[in-house]
N, C-alpha and C positions, 0 to 999 in steps of 0.2 A: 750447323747446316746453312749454308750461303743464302742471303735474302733473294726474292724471286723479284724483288724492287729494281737490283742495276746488279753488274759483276762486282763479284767479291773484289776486295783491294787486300793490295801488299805494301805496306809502308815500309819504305828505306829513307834510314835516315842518315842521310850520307853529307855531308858536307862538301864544298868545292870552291874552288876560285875558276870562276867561267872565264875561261880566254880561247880571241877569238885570231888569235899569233897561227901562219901559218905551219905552223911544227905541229899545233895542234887538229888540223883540219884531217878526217883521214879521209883517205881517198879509196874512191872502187868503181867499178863498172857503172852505178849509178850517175855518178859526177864527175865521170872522167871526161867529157868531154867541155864542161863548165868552168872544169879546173882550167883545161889544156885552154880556154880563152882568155880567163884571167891571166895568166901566166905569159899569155902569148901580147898582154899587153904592151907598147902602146901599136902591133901590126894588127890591129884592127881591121874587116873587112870595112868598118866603119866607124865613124866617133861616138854612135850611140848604141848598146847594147842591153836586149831584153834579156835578163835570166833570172829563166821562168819554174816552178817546182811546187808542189805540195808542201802544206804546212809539214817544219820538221825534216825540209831535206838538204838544208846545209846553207841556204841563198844569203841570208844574213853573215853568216862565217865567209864565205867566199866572197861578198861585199865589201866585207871588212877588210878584207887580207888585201885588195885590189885599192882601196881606200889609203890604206898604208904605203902602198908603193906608189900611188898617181899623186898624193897628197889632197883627199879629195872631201870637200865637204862630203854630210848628211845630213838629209832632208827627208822628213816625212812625208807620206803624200798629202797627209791630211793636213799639212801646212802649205801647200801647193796654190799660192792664190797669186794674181798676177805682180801686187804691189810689194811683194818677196821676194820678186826675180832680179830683182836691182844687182845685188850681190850674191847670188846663188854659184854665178860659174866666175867668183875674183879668183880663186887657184887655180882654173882651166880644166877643176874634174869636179865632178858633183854625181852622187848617190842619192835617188831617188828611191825611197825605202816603199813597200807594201803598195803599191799603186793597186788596185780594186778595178775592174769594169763596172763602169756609172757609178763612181764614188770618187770621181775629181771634177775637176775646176778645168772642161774643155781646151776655155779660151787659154787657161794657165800654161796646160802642158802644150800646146802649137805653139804658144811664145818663147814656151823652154826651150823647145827644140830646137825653132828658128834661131834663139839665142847661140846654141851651141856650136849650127853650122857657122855663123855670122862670125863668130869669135874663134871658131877653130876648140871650143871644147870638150872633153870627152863627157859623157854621160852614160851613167847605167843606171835602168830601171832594174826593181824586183817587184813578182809578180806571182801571185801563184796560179796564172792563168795567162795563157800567149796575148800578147796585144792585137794578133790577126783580129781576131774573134770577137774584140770589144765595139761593145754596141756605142757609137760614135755618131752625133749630129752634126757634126761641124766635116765637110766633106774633105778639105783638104788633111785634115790628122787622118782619115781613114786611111786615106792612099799612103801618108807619113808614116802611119804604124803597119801596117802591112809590109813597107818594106826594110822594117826592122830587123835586122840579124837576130837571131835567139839560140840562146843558147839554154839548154834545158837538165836541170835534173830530175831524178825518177828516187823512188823509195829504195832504200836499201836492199842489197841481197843478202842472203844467207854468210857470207862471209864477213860483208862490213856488220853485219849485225854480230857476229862473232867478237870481231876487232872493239865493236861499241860496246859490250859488256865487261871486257877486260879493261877498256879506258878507263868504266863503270868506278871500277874497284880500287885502279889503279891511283886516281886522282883524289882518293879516299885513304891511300894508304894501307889499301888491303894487299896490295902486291909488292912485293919486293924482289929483286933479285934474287935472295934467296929461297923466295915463295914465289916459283910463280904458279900460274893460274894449272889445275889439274885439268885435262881435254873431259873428265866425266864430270865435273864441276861444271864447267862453261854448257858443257852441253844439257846439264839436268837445268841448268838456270834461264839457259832458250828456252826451253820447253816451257818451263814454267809462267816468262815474261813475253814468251810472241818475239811479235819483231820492232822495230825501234830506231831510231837515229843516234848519228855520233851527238858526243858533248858529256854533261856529269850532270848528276841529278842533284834538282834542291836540296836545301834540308827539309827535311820531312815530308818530302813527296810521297802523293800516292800513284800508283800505278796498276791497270786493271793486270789481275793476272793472264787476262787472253792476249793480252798485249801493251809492250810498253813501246809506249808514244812519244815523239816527239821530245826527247831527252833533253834534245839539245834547245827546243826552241817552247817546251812549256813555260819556261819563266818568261820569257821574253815576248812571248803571243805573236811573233809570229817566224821565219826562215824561211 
């Protein structure tokens, strides 16, 4: 009988090598248009770009893959303090990972920025919240982030969540060519795990059965 304490778990113990290569990102109506920005680099509407998403919806994999192609540092935000900006933008592109509303360093990110127009570099924040909306003291960053481009993803739909359980298996070695995945299979195992993000599950993960979360981005705390 399931405890009345928290949802029952399902442990899968699955192995993986997390990669974050764009062969491996998949795409759907949620990120397609975070993709088509990435992608569309370096026509930028501008040199600096928010993309913004709920934990779990790809932002870290799509950082990455734009990373690879700009050749672009990474940078935490929680390392965001002004006497690190020296060399932040020496390649001409810098990734500004998990930036938070009221959990940076102001003065830090106005100098980033101003840094980036000065030198002509690109930068992308990621955020799981628009930068419109961040509660800012310093008047000049408000107006700065406000007129940030953003590009945003949303939670999976029914289909990429499809696609992400067959990844599930696949990068586990449960599917082959000559197994592939049965459509009553895939669908009694929706049912069972909810809905979810791309990517492959730790080892030993648990996962609530109302729903599996965050696939891609539980080990890594955040996307």
């Amino acid at each position: 009988m399931p405890s009345a304490s928290g949802p029952h778990q399902l442990a899968l113990a699955l192995a993986h090598h997390e990669s974050f290569a764009r062969e491996d990102f998949l795409a759907g109506p949620s990120n397609a248009a975070a993709l088509a920005f990435v992608e569309g680099w370096p026509d930028w509407p501008d040199r600096v770009l928010a993309l913004v998403g709920p934990p779990g919806s790809g932002k870290s994999h799509l950082a990455a893959i734009w990373a690879e192609r700009a050749g672009a540092r990474l940078m935490s935000s929680r390392a965001l303090e002004e006497p690190s900006l020296g060399g932040a933008l020496a390649t001409g592109a810098l990734v500004l990972e998990d930036v938070r509303a009221g959990a940076f360093e102001e003065a830090a990110l106005f100098h980033l920025l101003n840094l980036a127009r000065e030198e002509r570099a690109f930068l992308l924040l990621t955020s799981r919240t628009s930068p419109v909306g961040w509660p800012v003291r310093v008047p000049d960053l408000a107006s700065r982030l406000r007129a940030l481009p953003v590009a945003a993803l949303g939670p999976p739909d029914d289909n990429l969540l499809r696609a992400v359980l067959i990844k599930l298996f696949a990068c586990n070695g449960r599917l082959t060519a000559r197994s592939p995945p049965r459509p009553c299979a895939v669908s009694s195992l929706e049912t069972r795990l909810g809905r979810g993000d791309h990517g492959c599950a730790r080892p030993g993960s648990r996962f609530p059965v109302q729903g599996l979360r965050q696939i891609h981005g539980r080990s890594r705390g955040k996307h």
